[in-house]
VOGU-3710 file (C-alpha; in Angstrom, 3 decimals, decimal comma):
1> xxxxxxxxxx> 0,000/0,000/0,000  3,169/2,360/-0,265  5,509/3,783/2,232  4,491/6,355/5,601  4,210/8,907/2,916  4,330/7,899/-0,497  0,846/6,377/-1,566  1,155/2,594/-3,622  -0,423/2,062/-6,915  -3,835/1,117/-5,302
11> xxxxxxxxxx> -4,768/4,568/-3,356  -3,443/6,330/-6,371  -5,497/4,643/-8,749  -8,806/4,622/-6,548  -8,026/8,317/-5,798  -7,394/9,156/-9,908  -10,277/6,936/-9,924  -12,674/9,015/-7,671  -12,047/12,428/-8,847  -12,992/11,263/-12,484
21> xxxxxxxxxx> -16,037/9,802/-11,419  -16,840/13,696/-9,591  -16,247/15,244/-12,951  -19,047/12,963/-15,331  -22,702/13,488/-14,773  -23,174/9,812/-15,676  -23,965/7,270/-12,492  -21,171/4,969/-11,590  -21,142/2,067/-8,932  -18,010/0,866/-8,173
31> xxxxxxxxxx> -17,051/-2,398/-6,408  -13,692/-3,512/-5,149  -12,972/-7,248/-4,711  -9,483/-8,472/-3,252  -7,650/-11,195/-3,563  -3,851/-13,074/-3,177  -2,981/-16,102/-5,137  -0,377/-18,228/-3,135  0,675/-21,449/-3,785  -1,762/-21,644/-6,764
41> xxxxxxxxxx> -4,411/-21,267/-4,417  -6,849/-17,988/-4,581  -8,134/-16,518/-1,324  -10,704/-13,947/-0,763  -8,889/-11,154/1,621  -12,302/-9,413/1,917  -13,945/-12,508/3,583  -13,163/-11,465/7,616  -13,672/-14,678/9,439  -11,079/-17,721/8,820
51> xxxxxxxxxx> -14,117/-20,351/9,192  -15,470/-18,250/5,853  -12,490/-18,396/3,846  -12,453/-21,161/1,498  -10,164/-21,818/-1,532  -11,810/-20,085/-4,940  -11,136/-21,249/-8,123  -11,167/-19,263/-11,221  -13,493/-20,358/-14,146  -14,055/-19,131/-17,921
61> xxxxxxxxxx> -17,515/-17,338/-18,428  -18,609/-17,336/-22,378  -19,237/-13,739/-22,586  -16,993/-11,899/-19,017  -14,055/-14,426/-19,701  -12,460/-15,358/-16,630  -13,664/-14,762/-13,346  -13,071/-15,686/-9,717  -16,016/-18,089/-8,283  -17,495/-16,614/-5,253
71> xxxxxxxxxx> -15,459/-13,625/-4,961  -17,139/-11,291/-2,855  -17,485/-7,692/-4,069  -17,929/-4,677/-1,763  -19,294/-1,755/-3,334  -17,773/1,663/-2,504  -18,792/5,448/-2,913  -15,584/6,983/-2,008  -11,544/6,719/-1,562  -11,937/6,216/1,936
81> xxxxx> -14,607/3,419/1,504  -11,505/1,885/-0,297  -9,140/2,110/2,728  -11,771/1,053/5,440  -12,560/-2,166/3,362
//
């Protein structure tokens, strides 16, 4: 997430991210979904309780392409929506 105070690639992009969505007139919903892949195994590092997390697998949808099964997806209004999450 970057150093005490240099912002990483994800607040920077989610902040970028923000202020466009200020500027349109158009309605946007954004969700964030988060994930690590270790030992060719996918985890869900939105899912708070261990008994919850289970191992995902990624499958090929005809018309999205690939996706994460059972990802869950938090939606979010704001930046700091982002860093509470």
């Amino acid at each position: 997430m970057g150093q005490e105070n240099d912002d990483g690639i994800i607040p920077r992009f989610c902040s970028t991210l923000f202020d466009r969505i200020s500027k349109t007139s158009h309605e946007v919903r954004v969700e964030i979904s988060y994930y690590e892949i270790y030992n060719e195994k996918i985890h869900d590092l939105l899912v708070c309780q261990s008994a919850d997390k289970k191992v995902l697998k990624v499958r090929e949808h005809p018309t999205l392409g690939p996706h994460v099964v059972d990802l869950s997806a938090n939606g979010v209004t704001s930046n700091n929506d982002v860093k509470v999450s």
